[in-house]
DSSP file (Angstrom, degrees, kcal/mol; ACC not computed):
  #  RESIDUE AA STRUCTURE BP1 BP2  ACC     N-H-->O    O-->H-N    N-H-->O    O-->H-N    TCO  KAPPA ALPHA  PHI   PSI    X-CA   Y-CA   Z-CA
    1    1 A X              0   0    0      0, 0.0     2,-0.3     0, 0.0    28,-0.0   0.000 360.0 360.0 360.0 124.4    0.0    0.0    0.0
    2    2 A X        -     0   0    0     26,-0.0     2,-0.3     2,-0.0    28,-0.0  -0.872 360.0-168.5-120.1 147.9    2.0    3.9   -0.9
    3    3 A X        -     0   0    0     -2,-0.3     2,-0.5    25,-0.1    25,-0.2  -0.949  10.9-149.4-128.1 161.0    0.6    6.6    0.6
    4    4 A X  E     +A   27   0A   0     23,-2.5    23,-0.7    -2,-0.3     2,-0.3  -0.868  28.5 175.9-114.2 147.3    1.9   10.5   -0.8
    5    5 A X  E     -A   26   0A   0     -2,-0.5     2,-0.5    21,-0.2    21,-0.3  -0.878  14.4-176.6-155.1 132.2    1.7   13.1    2.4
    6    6 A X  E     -A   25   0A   0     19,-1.8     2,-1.1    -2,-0.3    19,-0.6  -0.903   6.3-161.7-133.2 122.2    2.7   16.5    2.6
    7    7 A X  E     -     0   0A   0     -2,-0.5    17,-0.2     1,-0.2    16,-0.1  -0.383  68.5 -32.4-112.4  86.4    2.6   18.9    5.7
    8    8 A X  E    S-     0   0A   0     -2,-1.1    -1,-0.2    15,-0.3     2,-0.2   0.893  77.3-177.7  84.9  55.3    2.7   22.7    5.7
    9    9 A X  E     -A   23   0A   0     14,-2.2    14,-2.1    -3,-0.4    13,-1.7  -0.447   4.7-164.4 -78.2 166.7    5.0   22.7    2.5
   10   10 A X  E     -A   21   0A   0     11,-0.2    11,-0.2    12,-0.2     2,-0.2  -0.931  10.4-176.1-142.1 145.4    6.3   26.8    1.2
   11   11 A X  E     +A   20   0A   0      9,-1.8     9,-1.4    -2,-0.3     8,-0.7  -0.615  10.5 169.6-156.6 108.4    7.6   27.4   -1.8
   12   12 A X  E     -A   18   0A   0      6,-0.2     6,-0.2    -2,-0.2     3,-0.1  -0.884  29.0-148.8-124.6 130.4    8.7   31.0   -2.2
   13   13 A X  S    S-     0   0    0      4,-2.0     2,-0.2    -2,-0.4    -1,-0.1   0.992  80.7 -25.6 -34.9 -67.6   10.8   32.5   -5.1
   14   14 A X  S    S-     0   0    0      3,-0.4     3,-0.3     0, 0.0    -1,-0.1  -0.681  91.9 -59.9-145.8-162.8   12.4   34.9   -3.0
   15   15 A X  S    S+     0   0    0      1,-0.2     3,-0.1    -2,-0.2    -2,-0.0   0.930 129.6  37.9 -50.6 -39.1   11.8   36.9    0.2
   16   16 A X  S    S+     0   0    0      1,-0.1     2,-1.2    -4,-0.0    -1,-0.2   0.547 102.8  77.4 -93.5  -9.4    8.7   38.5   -0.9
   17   17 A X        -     0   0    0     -3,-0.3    -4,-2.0     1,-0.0     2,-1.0  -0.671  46.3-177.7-134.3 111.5    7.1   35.8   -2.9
   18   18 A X  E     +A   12   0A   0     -2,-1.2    -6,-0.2    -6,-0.2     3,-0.1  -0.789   8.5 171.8-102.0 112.8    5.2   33.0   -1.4
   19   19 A X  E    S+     0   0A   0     -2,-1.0     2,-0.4    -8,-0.7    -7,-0.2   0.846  81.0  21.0 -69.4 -37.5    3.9   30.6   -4.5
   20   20 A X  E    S-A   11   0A   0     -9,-1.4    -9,-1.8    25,-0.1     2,-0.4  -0.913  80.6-171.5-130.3 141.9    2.7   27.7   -2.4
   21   21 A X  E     -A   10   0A   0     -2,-0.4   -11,-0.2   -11,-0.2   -12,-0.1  -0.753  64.9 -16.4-147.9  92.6    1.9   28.8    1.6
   22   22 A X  E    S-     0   0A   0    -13,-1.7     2,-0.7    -2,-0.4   -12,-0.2   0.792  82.8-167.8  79.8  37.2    1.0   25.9    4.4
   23   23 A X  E     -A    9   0A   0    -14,-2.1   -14,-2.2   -16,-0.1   -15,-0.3  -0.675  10.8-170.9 -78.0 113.0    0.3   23.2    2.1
   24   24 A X  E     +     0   0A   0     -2,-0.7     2,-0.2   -17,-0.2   -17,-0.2  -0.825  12.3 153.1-126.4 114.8   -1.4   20.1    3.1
   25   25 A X  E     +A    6   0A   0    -19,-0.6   -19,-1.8    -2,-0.2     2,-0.3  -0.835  17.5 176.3 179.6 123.5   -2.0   16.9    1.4
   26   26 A X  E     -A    5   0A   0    -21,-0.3     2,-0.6    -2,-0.2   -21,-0.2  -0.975   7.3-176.9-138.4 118.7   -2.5   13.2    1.9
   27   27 A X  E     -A    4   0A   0    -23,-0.7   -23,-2.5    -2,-0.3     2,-0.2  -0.846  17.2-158.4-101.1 121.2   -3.4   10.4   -1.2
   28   28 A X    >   -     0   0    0     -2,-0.6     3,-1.4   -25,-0.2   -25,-0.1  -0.463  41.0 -58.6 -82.3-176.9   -4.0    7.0    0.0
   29   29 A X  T 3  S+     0   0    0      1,-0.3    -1,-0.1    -2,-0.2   -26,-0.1  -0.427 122.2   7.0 -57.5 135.7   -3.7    4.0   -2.1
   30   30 A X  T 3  S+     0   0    0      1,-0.2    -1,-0.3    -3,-0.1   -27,-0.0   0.221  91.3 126.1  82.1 -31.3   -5.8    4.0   -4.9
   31   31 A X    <   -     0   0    0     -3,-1.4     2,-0.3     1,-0.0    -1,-0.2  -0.464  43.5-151.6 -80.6 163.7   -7.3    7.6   -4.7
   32   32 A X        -     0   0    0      2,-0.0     2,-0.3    -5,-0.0    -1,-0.0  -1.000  17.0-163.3-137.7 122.6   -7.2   10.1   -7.8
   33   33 A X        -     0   0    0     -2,-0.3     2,-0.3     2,-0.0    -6,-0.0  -0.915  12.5-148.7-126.6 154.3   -7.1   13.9   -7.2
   34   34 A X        -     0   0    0     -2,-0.3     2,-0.3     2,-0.0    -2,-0.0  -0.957   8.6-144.3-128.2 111.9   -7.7   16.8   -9.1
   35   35 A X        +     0   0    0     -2,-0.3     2,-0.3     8,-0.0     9,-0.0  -0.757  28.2 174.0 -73.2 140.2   -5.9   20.4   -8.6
   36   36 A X        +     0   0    0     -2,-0.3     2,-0.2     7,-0.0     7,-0.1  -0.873  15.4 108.0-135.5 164.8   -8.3   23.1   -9.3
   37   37 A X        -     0   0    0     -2,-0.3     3,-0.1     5,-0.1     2,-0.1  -0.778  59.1 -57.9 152.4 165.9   -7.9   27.0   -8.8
   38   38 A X  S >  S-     0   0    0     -2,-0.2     3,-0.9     1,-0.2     4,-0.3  -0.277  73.0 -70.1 -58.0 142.8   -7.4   30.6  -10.6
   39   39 A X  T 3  S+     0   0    0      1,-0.2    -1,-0.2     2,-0.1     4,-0.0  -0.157 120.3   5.9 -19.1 142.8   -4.7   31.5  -12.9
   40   40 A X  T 3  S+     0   0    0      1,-0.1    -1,-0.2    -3,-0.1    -2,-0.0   0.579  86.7 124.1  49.0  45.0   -1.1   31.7  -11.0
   41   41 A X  S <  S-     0   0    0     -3,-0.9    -1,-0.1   -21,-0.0    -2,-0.1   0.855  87.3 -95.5-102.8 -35.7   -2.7   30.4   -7.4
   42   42 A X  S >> S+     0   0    0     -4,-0.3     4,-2.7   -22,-0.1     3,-1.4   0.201  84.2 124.9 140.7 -25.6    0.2   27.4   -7.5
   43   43 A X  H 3> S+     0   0    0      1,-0.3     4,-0.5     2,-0.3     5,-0.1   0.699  75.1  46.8 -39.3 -49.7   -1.1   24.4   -8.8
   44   44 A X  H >> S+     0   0    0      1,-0.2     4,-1.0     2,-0.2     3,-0.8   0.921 115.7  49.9 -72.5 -28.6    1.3   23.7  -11.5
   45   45 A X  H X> S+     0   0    0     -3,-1.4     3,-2.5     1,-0.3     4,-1.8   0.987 108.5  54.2 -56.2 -65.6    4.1   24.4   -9.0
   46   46 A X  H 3< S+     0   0    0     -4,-2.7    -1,-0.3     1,-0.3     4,-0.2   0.614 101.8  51.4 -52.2 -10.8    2.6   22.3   -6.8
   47   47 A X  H << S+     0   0    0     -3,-0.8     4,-0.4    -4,-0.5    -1,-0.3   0.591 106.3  63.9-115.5 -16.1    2.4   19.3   -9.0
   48   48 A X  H <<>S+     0   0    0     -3,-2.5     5,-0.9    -4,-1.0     6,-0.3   0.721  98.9  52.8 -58.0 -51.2    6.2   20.0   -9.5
   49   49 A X  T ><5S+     0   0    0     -4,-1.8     3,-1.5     4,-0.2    -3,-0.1   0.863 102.8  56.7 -63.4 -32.2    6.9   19.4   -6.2
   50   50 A X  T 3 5S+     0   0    0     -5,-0.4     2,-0.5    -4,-0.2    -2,-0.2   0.978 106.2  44.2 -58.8 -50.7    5.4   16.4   -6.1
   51   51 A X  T 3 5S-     0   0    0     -4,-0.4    -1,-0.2     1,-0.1    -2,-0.1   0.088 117.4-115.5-101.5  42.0    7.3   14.6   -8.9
   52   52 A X  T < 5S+     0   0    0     -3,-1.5    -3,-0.2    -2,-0.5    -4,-0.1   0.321  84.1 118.7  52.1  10.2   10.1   16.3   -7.2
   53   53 A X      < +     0   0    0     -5,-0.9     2,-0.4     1,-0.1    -4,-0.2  -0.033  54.9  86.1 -87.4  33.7   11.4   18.8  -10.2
   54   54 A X        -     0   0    0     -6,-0.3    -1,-0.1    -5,-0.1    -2,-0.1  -0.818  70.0-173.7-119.1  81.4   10.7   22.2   -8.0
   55   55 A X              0   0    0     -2,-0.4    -2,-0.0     1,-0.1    -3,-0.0   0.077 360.0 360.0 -61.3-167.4   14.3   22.5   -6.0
   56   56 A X              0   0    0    -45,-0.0    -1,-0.1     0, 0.0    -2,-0.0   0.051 360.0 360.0 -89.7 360.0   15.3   24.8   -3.3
């Protein structure tokens, strides 16, 4: 059984600019999720850290 969890990830450019802010998320086995949202809110970023190509 893999399970994905993430707790109170950031992901800011620079000092002033926080892309992703206190983000929380947990897939069990088997489930299928959908990011949904406004133009520039994070998503695709967020779906970049998850398959680990967003660095530091």
């Amino acid at each position: 059984m893999a399970q994905l969890s993430f707790k109170n990830i950031y992901k800011k450019y620079d000092q002033d600019t926080t892309i992703v802010k206190d983000f929380n998320l947990e897939v069990n086995d088997g489930e299928f999720i959908v990011l949904v949202g406004p133009s520039g809110c994070g998503k695709s970023t967020t779906l970049r850290m998850i398959a680990g190509l967003e660095g530091e």
